[in-house]
C-alpha positions in Angstrom: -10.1 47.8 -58.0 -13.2 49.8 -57.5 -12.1 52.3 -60.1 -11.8 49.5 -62.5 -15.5 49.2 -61.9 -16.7 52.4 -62.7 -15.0 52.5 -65.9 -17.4 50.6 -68.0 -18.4 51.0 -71.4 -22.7 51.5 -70.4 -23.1 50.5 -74.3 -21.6 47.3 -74.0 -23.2 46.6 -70.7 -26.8 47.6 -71.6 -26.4 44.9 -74.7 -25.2 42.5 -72.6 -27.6 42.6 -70.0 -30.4 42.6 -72.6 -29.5 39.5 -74.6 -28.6 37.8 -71.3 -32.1 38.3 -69.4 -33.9 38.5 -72.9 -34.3 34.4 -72.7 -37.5 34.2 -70.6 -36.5 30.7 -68.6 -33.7 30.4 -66.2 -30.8 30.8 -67.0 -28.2 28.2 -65.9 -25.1 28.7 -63.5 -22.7 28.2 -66.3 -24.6 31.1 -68.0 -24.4 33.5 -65.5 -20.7 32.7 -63.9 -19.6 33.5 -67.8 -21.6 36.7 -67.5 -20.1 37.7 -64.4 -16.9 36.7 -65.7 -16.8 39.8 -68.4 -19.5 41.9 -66.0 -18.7 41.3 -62.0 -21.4 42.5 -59.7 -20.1 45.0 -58.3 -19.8 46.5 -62.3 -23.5 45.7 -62.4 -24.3 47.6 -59.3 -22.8 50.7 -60.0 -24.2 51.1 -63.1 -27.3 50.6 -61.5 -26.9 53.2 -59.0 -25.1 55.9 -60.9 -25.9 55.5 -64.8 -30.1 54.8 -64.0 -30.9 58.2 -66.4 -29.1 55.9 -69.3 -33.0 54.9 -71.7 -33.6 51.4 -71.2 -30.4 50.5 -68.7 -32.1 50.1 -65.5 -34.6 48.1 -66.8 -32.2 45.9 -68.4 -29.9 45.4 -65.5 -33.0 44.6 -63.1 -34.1 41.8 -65.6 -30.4 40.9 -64.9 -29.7 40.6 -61.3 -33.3 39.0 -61.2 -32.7 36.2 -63.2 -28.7 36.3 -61.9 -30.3 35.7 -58.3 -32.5 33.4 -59.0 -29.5 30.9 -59.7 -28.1 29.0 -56.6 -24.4 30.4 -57.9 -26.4 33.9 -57.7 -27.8 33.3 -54.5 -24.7 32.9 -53.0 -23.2 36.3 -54.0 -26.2 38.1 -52.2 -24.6 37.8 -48.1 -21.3 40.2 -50.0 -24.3 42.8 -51.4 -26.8 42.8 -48.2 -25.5 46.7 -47.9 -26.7 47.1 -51.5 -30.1 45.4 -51.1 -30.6 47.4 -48.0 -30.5 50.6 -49.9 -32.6 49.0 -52.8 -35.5 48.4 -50.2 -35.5 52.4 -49.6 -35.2 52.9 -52.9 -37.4 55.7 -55.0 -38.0 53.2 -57.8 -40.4 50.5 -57.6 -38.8 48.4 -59.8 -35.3 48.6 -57.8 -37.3 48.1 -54.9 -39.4 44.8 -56.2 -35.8 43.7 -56.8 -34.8 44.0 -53.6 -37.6 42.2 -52.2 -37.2 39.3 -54.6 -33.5 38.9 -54.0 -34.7 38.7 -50.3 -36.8 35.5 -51.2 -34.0 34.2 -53.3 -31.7 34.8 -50.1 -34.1 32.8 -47.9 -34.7 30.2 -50.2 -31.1 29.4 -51.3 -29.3 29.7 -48.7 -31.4 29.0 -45.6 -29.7 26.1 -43.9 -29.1 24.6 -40.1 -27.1 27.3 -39.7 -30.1 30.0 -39.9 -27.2 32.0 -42.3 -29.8 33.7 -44.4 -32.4 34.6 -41.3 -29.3 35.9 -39.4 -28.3 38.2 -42.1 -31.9 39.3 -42.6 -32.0 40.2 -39.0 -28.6 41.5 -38.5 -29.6 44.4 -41.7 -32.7 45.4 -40.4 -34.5 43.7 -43.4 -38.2 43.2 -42.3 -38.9 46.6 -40.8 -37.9 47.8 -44.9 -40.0 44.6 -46.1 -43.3 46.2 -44.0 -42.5 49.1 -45.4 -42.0 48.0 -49.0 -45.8 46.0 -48.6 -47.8 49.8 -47.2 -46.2 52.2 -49.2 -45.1 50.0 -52.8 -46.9 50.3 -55.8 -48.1 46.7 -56.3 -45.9 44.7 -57.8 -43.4 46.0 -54.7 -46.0 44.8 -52.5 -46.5 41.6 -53.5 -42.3 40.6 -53.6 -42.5 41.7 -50.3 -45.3 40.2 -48.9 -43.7 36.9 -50.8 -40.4 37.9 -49.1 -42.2 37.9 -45.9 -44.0 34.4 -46.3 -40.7 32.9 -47.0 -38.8 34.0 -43.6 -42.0 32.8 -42.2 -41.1 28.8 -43.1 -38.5 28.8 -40.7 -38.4 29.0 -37.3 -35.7 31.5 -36.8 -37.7 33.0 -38.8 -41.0 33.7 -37.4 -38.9 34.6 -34.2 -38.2 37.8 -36.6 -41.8 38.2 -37.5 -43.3 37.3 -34.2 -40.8 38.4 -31.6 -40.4 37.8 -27.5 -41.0 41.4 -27.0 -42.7 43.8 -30.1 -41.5 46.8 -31.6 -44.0 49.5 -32.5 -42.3 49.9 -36.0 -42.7 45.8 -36.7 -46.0 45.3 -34.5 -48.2 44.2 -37.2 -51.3 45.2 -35.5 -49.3 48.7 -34.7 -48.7 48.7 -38.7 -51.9 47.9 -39.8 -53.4 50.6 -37.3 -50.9 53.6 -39.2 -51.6 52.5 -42.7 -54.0 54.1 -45.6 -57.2 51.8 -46.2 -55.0 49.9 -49.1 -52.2 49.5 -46.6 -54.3 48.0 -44.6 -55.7 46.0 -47.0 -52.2 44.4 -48.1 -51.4 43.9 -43.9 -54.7 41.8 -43.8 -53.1 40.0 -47.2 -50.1 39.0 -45.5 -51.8 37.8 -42.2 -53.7 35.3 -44.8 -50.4 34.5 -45.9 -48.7 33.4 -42.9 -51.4 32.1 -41.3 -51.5 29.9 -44.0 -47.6 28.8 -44.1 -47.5 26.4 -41.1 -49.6 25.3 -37.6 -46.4 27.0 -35.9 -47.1 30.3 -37.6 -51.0 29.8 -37.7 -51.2 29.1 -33.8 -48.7 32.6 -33.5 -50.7 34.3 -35.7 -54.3 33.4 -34.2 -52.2 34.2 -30.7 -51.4 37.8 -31.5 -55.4 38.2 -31.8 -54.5 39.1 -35.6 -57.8 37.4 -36.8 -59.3 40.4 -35.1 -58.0 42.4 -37.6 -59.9 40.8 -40.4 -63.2 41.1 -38.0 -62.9 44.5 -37.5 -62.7 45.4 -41.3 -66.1 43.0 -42.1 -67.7 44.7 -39.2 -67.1 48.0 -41.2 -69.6 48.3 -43.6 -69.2 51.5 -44.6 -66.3 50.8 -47.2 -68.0 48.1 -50.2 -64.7 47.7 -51.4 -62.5 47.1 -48.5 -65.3 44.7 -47.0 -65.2 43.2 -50.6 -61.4 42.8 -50.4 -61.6 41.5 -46.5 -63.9 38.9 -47.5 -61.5 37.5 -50.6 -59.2 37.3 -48.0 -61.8 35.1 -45.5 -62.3 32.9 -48.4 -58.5 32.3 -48.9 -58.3 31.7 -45.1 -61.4 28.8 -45.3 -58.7 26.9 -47.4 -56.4 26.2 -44.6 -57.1 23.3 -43.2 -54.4 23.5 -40.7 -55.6 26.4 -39.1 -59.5 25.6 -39.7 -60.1 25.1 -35.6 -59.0 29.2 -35.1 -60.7 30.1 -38.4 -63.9 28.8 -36.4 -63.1 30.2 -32.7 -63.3 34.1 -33.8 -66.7 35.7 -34.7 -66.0 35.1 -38.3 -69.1 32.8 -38.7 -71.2 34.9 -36.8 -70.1 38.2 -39.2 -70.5 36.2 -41.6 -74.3 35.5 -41.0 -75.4 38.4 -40.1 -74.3 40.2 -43.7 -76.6 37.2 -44.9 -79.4 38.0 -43.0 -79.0 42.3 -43.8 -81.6 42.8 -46.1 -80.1 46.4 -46.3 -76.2 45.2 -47.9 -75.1 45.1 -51.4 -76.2 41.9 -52.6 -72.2 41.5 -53.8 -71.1 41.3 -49.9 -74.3 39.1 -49.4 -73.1 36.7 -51.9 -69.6 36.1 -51.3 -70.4 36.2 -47.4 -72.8 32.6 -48.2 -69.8 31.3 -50.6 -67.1 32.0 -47.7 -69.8 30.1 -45.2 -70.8 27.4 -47.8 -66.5 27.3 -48.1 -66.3 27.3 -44.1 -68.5 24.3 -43.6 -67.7 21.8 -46.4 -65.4 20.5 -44.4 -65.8 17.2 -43.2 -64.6 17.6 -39.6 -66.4 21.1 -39.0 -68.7 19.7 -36.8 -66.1 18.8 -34.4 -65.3 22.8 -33.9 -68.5 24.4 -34.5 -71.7 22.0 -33.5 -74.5 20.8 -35.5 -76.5 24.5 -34.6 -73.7 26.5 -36.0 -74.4 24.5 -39.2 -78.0 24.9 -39.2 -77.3 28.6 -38.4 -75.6 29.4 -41.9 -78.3 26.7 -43.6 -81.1 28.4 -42.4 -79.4 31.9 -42.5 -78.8 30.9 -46.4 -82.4 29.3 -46.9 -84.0 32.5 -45.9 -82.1 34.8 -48.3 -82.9 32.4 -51.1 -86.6 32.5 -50.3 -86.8 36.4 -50.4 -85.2 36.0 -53.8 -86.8 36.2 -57.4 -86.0 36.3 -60.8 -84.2 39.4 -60.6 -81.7 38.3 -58.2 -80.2 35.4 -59.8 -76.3 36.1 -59.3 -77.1 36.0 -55.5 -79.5 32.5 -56.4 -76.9 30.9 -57.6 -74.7 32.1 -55.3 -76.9 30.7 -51.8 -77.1 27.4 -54.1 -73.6 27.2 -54.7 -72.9 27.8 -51.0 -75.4 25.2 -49.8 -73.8 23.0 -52.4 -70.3 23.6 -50.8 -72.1 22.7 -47.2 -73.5 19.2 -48.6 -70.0 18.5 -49.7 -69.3 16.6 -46.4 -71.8 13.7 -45.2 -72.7 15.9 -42.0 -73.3 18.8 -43.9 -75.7 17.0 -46.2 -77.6 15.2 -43.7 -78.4 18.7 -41.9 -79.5 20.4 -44.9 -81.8 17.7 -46.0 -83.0 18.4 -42.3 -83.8 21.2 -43.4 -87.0 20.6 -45.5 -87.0 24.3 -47.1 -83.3 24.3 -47.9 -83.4 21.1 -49.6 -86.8 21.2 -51.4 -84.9 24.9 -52.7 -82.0 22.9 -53.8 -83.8 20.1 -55.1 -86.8 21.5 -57.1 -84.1 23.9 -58.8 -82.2 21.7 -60.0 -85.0 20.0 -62.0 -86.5 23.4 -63.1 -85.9 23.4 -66.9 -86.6 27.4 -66.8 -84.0 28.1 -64.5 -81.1 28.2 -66.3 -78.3 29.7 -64.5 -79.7 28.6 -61.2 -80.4 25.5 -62.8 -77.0 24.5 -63.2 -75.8 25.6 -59.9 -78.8 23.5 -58.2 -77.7 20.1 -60.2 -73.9 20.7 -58.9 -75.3 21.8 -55.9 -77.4 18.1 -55.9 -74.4 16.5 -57.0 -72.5 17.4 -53.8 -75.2 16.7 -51.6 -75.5 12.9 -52.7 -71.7 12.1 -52.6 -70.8 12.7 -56.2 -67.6 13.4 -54.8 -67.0 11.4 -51.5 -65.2 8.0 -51.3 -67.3 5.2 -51.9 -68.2 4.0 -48.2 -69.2 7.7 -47.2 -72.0 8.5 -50.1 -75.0 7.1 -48.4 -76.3 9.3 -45.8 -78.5 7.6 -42.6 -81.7 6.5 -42.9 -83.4 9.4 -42.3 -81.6 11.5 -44.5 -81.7 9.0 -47.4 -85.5 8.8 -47.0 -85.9 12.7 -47.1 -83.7 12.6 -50.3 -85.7 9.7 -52.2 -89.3 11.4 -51.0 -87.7 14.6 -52.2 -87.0 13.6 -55.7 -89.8 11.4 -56.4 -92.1 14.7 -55.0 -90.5 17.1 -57.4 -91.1 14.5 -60.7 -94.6 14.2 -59.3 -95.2 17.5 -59.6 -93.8 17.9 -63.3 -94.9 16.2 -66.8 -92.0 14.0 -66.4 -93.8 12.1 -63.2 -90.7 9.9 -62.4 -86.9 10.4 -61.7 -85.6 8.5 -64.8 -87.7 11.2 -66.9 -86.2 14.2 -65.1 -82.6 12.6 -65.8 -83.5 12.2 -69.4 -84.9 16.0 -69.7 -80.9 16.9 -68.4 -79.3 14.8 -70.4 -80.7 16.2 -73.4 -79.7 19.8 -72.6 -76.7 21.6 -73.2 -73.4 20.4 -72.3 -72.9 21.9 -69.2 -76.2 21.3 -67.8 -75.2 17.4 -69.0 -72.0 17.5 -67.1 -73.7 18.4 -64.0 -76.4 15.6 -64.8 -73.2 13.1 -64.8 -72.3 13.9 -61.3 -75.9 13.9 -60.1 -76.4 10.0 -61.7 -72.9 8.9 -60.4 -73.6 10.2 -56.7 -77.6 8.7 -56.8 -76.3 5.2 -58.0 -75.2 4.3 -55.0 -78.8 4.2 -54.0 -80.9 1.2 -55.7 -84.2 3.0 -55.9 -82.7 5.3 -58.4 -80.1 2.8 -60.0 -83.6 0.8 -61.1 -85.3 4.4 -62.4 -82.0 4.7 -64.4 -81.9 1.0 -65.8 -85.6 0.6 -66.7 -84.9 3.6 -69.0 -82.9 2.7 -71.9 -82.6 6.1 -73.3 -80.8 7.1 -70.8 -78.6 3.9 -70.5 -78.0 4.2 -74.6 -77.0 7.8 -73.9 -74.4 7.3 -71.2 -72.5 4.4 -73.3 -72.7 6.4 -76.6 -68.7 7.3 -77.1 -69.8 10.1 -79.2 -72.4 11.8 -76.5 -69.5 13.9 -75.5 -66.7 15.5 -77.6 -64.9 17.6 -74.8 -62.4 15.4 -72.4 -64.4 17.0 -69.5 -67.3 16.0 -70.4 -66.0 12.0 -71.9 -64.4 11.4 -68.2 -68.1 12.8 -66.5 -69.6 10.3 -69.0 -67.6 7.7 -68.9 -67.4 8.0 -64.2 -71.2 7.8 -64.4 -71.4 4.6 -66.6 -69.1 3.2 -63.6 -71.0 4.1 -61.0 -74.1 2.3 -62.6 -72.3 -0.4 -63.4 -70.3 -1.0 -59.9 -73.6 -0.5 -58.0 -74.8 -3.3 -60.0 -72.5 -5.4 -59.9 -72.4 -5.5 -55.8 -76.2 -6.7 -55.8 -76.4 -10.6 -56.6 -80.2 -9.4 -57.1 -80.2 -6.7 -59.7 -77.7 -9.0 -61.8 -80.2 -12.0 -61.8 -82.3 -9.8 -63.2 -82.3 -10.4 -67.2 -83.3 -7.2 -67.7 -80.6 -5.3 -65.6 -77.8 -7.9 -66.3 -78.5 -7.0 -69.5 -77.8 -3.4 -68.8 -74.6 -3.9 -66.8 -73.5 -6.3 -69.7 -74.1 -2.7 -71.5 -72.0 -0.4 -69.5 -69.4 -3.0 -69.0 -68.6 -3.0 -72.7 -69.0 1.2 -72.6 -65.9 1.0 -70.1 -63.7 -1.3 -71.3 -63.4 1.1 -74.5 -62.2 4.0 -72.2 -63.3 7.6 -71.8 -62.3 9.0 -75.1 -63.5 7.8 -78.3 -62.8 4.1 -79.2 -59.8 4.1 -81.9 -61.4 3.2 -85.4 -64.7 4.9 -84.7 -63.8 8.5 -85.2 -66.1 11.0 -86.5 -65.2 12.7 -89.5 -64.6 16.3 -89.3 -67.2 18.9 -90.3 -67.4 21.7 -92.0 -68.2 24.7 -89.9 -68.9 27.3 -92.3 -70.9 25.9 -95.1 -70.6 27.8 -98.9 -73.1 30.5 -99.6 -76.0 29.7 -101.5 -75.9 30.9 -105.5 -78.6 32.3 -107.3 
């Protein structure tokens, strides 16, 4: 039987193979029992093994098993190869060995049952010692099927008993790996902690255990390599997104390193910036307090405000960056009510927004604004307390003081006449300040600004018709809950307005579309 399998015609099979993985979907398990029917696996595999100097075969039978393996009727063959994928982990090429990893991941998430059958076989062939060294030594694409390989063993428990074991091994110790590898190694070990820290609390709480955070805290403390800290710090700000794991994030010295690249006057203003986005990131969390405290807030606010004061002109990536980031911190109704406590921070935020010379930083200070007065929070969590509401209305009525524009309504105008971006950030600002009635009467006494926000054909982009058409209800909804404003003539008047504006909807009203343009008018004759 096995000398039936060598004799092949490689013609045949490298045509085969090529219209068969050439469809770029799936294919289905009809499909590829019919292939396998007139080309069995172990066919496949031998020509894989002994006819690779054939032009194009390899690459055509790779393209093959992937999509043959990615079938549940594929999946199932894999337990009869494991000797095969074994040697395809060690193999010299990358793509064999990317193969390998993915059929791995196909193994795990096919045929992973009660049973632990695909975990058992993983361990029983020494697979994740060849995954580790498949993610140090692979070119990339090797490293990333087997870093995924590695993430998917990690969702079951059997599982991260592999990974994270009663008692280590210095070949599968992933602090012992990290410690042998190149600086990219490395790099890709700190990629993969990420990864499983971010699969589960089980694998979270085993990674934060093993003191593998440390790792990543090491690497930011080493400022010598702009490129590796660079890379370190992507990773921090993929680890800020797992909220399961938020309350380890915050028991390292993460926020601490992270502050103190902030503060150092003497670092590349790239690692300055993404260290305030990663903290802005950190905090915008609604329950941070609960791990951190109200003075590790203030810390990164004030740590943030001080950079941004030292700033000019010159530096206005990094501006918009410590804008963004204090944006991100007045996401949550704590964080805004401590950087409004902050009387530099806020006045920053504040006055740039408004600043019609700004530009960039313009725009990140009205999203930035926007955050801060619950553009984006649930109804009964916009308003701040007193105090903070009071610093925020003094705070906006001081900056239109000190302009030509001498009110609110008139700043809001100026923005809603710019360009569309700056308009869709002065959408979020109205719908998150309408919850407050001083500024919902600055709005409705100014009916330029009302006829704006109900005019369908204000905004052509669906973006910018849902920012339109969410600000109008705001308005409306906040007047609508006072019995005062709607006695009002005036203001019932307006909310007679924008009730009309929503019942049309967010795109333009059927019957009242705009003809087309021209954009390229004819030239001009003589």
């Amino acid at each position: 039987m096995e000398e039936e399998y060598t004799v092949v015609d490689t013609s045949k099979l490298l045509q085969a193979a090529t219209d068969f993985s050439y469809d770029p979907g799936t294919r289905s398990e009809a499909a590829v029992k019919q292939f396998l029917t007139s080309f069995p696996l172990p066919v496949i595999i031998n020509a894989l093994q002994t006819k690779s100097d054939v032009p194009g075969l390899e690459n055509a039978l790779i393209d093959c098993l992937e999509k043959i393996f990615k079938t549940k009727y594929g999946a199932s063959l894999i337990p009869h190869f494991m000797s095969f994928i074994v040697v395809g982990l060690q193999a010299y090429s990358q793509r064999v060995r990317t193969l390998s990893c993915k059929t791995i991941s196909s193994l795990l998430e096919n045929l992973e049952d009660n049973t632990g059958l695909a975990t058992s076989l993983v361990k029983e062939y020494g697979v994740y010692p060849l995954l580790l060294n498949c993610l140090i030594d692979g070119d990339e694409q090797v490293a990333v099927a087997a870093t995924e390989a590695i993430k998917t063993l990690a969702t079951s428990k059997q599982g991260i008993e592999i990974i994270f074991p009663a008692t280590s091994s210095e070949t599968t110790d992933i602090t012992n790996v990290a410690a042998r590898c190149s600086s990219l190694g490395r790099v890709r070990v700190l990629a993969l902690i990420v990864k499983l820290f971010s699969t589960s609390s089980a694998a979270a709480t085993l990674v934060y255990n093993s003191n593998l955070l440390g790792l990543l805290e090491a690497e930011v403390r080493n400022v010598n390599d702009t490129l590796i800290t660079l890379s370190v710090l992507e990773l921090l700000y993929e680890l800020t997104e797992v909220q399961h794991g938020m309350e380890y994030v915050v028991q390292t010295n993460i926020l601490q390193l992270l502050i103190s690249i902030i503060r150092n006057s003497s670092a590349e203003s790239m690692l300055r910036s993404r260290a305030m986005m990663i903290s802005g990131r950190l905090l915008s969390k609604e329950n941070i307090i609960t791990f951190i405290g109200e003075s590790g807030v203030k810390d990164v606010i004030s740590a943030i405000n001080e950079r941004l004061s030292t700033l000019d002109n010159e530096d206005a990536d990094e501006c918009e960056c410590a804008l963004e980031a204090l944006g991100h911190i007045g996401l949550s109704s704590q964080g805004a009510i401590l950087l409004l406590s902050n009387a530099s921070a806020s006045r920053h935020v504040n006055n740039t927004a408004f600043d019609l010379h700004a530009r960039g930083r313009q725009l990140a200070a009205l999203h930035s604004l926007g955050n801060i007065v619950g553009e984006t929070r649930p109804e009964n969590n916009k308003l701040l307390n007193n105090d903070a509401e009071e610093r925020l209305r003094r705070l906006i009525y001081e900056t239109a003081s000190n302009t030509s524009k001498l009110v609110p309504s008139g700043l809001v105008l100026a923005i809603l006449k710019l360009e569309y971006e700056f308009r869709i950030a002065g959408y979020r600002l109205i719908t998150g300040l309408a919850a407050r009635p001083w500024f919902l009467v600055e709005i409705c006494s100014r009916q330029e600004i009302i006829n704006k926000l109900i005019d369908p054909f204000t905004e052509t982009s669906k973006i910018g018709m849902e920012a339109r058409y969410k600000c109008c209800e705001a308005i409306y909804k906040a007047l609508a809950s006072s019995p005062n404003f709607l006695s009002d003539p005036a203001l019932s008047g307006t909310a007679e307005q924008l009730l009309e504006a929503i019942k049309k909807g967010p795109y333009l009203a059927k019957g009242r579309q705009r003809e087309a343009q021209p954009e390229v008018a004819t030239a001009d004759r003589f």
